[in-house]
N, C-alpha and C positions, 0 to 999 in steps of 0.2 A: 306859241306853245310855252307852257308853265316850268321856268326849270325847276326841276326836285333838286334839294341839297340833300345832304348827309349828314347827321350829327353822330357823335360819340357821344353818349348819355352818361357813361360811366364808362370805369377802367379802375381794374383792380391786379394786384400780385401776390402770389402764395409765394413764400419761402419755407422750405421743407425743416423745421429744427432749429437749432439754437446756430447761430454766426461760428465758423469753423475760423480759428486764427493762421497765421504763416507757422508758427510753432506747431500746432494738435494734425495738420493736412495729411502728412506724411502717416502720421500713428493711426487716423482714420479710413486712409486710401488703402494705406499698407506701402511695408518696402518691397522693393523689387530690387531680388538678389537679397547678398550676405550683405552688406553694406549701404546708408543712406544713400539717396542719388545728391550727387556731384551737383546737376543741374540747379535746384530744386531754390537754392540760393541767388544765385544768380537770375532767373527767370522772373523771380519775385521781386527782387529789386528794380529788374526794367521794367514789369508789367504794374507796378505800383497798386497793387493791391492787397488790401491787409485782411480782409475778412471775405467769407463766400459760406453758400449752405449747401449742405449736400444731404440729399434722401438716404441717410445711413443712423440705425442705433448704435451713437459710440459707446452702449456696453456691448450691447450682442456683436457689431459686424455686421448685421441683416438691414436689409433696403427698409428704410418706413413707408416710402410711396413707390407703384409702378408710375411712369410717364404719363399713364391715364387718370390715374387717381388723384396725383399734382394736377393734371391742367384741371379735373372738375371740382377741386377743391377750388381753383380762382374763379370758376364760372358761377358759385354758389356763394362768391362773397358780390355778386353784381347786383348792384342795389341800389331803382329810384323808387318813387312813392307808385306807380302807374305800372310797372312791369315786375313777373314773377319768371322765374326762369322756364317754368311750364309753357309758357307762351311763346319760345322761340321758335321761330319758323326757319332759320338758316343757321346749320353749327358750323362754323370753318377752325377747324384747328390744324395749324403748323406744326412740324418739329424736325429735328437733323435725322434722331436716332429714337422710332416707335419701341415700342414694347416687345412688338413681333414684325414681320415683312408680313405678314397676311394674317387675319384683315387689318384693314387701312386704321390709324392712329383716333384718327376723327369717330369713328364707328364704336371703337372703347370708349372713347370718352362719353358718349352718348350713352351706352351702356351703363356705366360710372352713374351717371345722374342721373338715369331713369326716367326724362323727361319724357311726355309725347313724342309721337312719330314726328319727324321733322326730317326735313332737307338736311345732308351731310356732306362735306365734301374734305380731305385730307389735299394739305398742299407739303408740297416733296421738297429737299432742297437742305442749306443748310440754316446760317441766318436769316437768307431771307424765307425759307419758307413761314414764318410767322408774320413777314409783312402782307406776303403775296394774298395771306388766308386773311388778312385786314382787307388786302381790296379787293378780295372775293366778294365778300361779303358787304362791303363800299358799291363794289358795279351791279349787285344784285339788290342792292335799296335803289342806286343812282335809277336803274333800269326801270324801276316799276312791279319787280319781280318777285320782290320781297317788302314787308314796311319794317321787319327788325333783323339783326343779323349780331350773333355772336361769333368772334373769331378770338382763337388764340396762339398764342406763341409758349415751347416749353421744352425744357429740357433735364432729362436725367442723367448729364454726363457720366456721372459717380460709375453707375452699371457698368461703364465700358472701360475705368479707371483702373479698378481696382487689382490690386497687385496679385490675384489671383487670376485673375485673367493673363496675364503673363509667364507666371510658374514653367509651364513648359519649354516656351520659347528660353527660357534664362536657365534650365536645364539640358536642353540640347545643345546652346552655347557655350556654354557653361568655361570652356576651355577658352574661346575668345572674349571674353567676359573678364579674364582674370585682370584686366588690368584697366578694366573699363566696368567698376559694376553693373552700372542701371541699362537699360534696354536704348535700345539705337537713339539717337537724339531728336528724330522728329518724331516718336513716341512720346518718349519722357516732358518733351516741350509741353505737350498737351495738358497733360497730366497736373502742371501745377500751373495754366491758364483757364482751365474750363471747370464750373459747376452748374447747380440744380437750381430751377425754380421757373415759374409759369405763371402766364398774365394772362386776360382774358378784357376784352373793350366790346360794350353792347352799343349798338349801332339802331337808330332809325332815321325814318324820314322829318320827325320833329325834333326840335329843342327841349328840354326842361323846360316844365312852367316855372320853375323857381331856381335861382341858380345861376352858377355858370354851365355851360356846353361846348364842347368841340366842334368847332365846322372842319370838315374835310375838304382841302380846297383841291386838290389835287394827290395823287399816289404813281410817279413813273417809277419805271425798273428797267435797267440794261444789262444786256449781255454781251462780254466780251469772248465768250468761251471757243468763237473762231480763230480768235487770234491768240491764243492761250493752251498748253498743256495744263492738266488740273495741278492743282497746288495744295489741296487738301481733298481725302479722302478717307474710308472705310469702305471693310469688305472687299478690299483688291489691293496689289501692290506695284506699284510703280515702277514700269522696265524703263531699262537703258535709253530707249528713243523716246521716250515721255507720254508713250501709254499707259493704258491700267490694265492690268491682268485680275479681273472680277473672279469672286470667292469661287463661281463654280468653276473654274478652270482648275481648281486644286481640288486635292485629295480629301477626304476628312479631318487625315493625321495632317497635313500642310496647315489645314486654318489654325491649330493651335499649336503646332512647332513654330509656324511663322506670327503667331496672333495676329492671321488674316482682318479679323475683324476689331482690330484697336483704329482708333481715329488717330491719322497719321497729316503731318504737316511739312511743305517741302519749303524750313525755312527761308534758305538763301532767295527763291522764287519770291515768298512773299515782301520778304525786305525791299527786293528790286521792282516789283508791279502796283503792289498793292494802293497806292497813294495816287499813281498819275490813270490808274484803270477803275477806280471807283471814286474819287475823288478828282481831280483835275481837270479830265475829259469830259465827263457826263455832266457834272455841275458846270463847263464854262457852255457847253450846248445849251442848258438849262439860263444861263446870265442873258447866253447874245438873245434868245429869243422872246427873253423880257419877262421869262415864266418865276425868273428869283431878282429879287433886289434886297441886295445884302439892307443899305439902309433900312427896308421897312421890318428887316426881320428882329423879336425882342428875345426870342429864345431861340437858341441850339443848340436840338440834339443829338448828340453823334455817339454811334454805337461801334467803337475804337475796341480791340479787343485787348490792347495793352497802352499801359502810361507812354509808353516807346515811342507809339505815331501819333501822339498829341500833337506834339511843334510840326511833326512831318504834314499833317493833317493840315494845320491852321496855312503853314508854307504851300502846300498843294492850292490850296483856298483860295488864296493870296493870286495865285498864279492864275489862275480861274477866273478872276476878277469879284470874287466874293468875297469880302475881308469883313467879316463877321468878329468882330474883339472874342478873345477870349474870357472875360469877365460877364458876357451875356451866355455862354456855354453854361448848360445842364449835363451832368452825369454824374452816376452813382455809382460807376463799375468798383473802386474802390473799397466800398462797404456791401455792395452787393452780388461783385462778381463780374466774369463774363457768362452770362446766362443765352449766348447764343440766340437764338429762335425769340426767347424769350425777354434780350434786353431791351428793347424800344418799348413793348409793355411796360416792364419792372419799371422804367425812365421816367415815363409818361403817369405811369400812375401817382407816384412819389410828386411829379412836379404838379400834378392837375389836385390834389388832396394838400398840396403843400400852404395854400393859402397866398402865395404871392401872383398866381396869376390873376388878370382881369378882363374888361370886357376891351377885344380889339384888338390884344394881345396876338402876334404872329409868331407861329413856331415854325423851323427848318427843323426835319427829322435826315437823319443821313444812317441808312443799314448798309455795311460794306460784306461781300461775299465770297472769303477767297477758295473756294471751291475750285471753280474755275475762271473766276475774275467777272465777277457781276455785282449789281449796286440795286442802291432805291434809294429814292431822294421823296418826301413829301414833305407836303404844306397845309399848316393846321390854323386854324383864326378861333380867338376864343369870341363868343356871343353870350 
């Protein structure tokens, strides 16, 4: 029997506006409370990044893109000499936080671009749901099922940022606030780690006639979420025993006394798992069974959401038995953010357009998920 490969024909990333610096974040998001956040300093310094875009006009305050209208904006910069976006037969689009809970994310974007009827499918999750909708749309070429497939990754964190979304909850508090301006600290954390922007990679069963191309050589993903209380959430809040108490359990007036629906992060949790349960365990499974060998790989990309677990990262690695240098490491979170859903695109695009890749070129991609502590690890060959 004939194996079908996979190729990435292209890969592209919208960023929403002009680069937001560590100075303009705060004036753009807005303060929460009377006073700057405390955090805000601090956070930026471990997370080392100095610039990020975010879906807002800094004259008006108003969103420039929905969630949908970023991801189709990067689906219509997809560009070889042979394919039109009319022609897509599979839309996969990823993201943490849609526009609405119903209908599905993938279904607006489709909407958005107005292409022909096509196969649609929305994959759920937080980071990885922009991988997972990569190898949706990977196991529906691999299969036979499809011969092209666009999937994306995207995020409009800004929407769930914004220091109006909080007003309430910092008025009910208001009296335990006095000595603490900003909103509780796995809130605030967020806040100045996460922004906008959305990639999009078109997928078939051939290579470029001209050019380089992506082979996809593999796409695994694990879950830890048996062994694991969640560690980052929305739309619920986090009791005592290490459940979630989800939105409908509260009131109306609860979701915005308590800003139910701000993305919430349970740092000490992540400090402590995040490195040996997406990193360590799953990659040294991946070494013993001969599926990674650090020597052949020339790029990696790891999608770290802060400067913080770089060394923890490569240390994890290390222990793993995959000691990849860090001077063969790709990433742009710095200049372009944690864009969540959307960073392994944003990555990917930047380094396949960059000009230094070539042919036979082996990349390790690493998306970590601390949702509930799950990973994806793939492997890309350039031809």
């Amino acid at each position: 029997m004939m194996t079908r490969n996979v190729y990435i024909n292209d890969i592209q990333a919208f960023m929403p506006n002009e680069a937001v610096s560590n100075d303009d974040m705060e004036a753009l998001l807005g303060q929460v409370g009377a006073r700057p956040s405390r955090a805000r300093k601090m956070i930026l310094r471990s997370n080392k990044i100095t610039s990020r875009y975010y879906a807002i006009n800094k004259e008006t305050g108003l969103a420039t893109h929905t969630n949908a209208q970023l991801t189709a904006e990067s689906v219509r910069q997809l560009n070889t000499e042979s394919f039109s976006i009319s022609d897509i037969e599979l839309l996969a689009c990823g993201t943490s936080v849609p526009d609405q809970m119903l209908p599905n994310h993938a279904l607006m974007v489709h909407g958005e671009l107005g292409i022909p009827s096509c196969e649609v499918v929305a994959t759920s999750g937080i980071c990885l749901s922009g991988t997972m909708s990569l190898k949706y749309g990977y196991m529906s070429i691999l299969s036979g099922l499809s011969n092209n497939a666009v999937a994306t990754g995207s995020e409009v964190a800004s929407a769930v940022m914004r220091a109006n979304n909080f007003k309430e909850e910092v008025e009910i508090r208001s009296e335990a606030l006095e000595s603490k301006p900003e909103i509780a600290f796995d809130k605030d954390f967020l806040r100045w780690m996460l922004s906008d922007g959305a990639g999009a990679a078109l997928m078939s069963a051939k290579p470029n006639e001209e050019g380089l191309t992506i082979k996809i050589d593999w796409i695994v993903q694990k879950s830890y979420a048996n062994e694991h209380d969640t560690c980052m959430y929305a739309g619920a809040e986090k009791q005592v025993d290490g459940s979630l108490k989800g939105w409908m359990a509260y009131d109306s007036k609860e979701w915005l006394n308590q800003s139910i629906f701000s993305i919430k992060q349970d740092v000490k949790q992540l400090n402590e798992n995040i490195v040996d349960y997406t990193v360590t365990r799953p990659l040294k499974e991946l070494v013993d069974k001969g599926q990674v060998d650090a020597d052949s790989i020339d790029y990696f990309l790891p999608h770290y959401s802060s400067g913080y677990f770089r060394d923890k990262l490569y240390q994890g690695m290390q222990e793993a038995g995959c000691d990849i240098p860090q001077d063969k490491w790709f990433t742009n979170l710095a200049t372009k953010g944690n864009t969540g859903a959307a960073s392994i695109y944003i990555m990917l695009a930047e380094l396949f357009h960059s000009g230094k890749l070539k042919k036979a070129d082996k990349l390790l991609c690493y998306v970590p998920e601390s949702g509930r502590f799950s990973t994806a690890f793939m492997q890309l060959t350039i031809v």
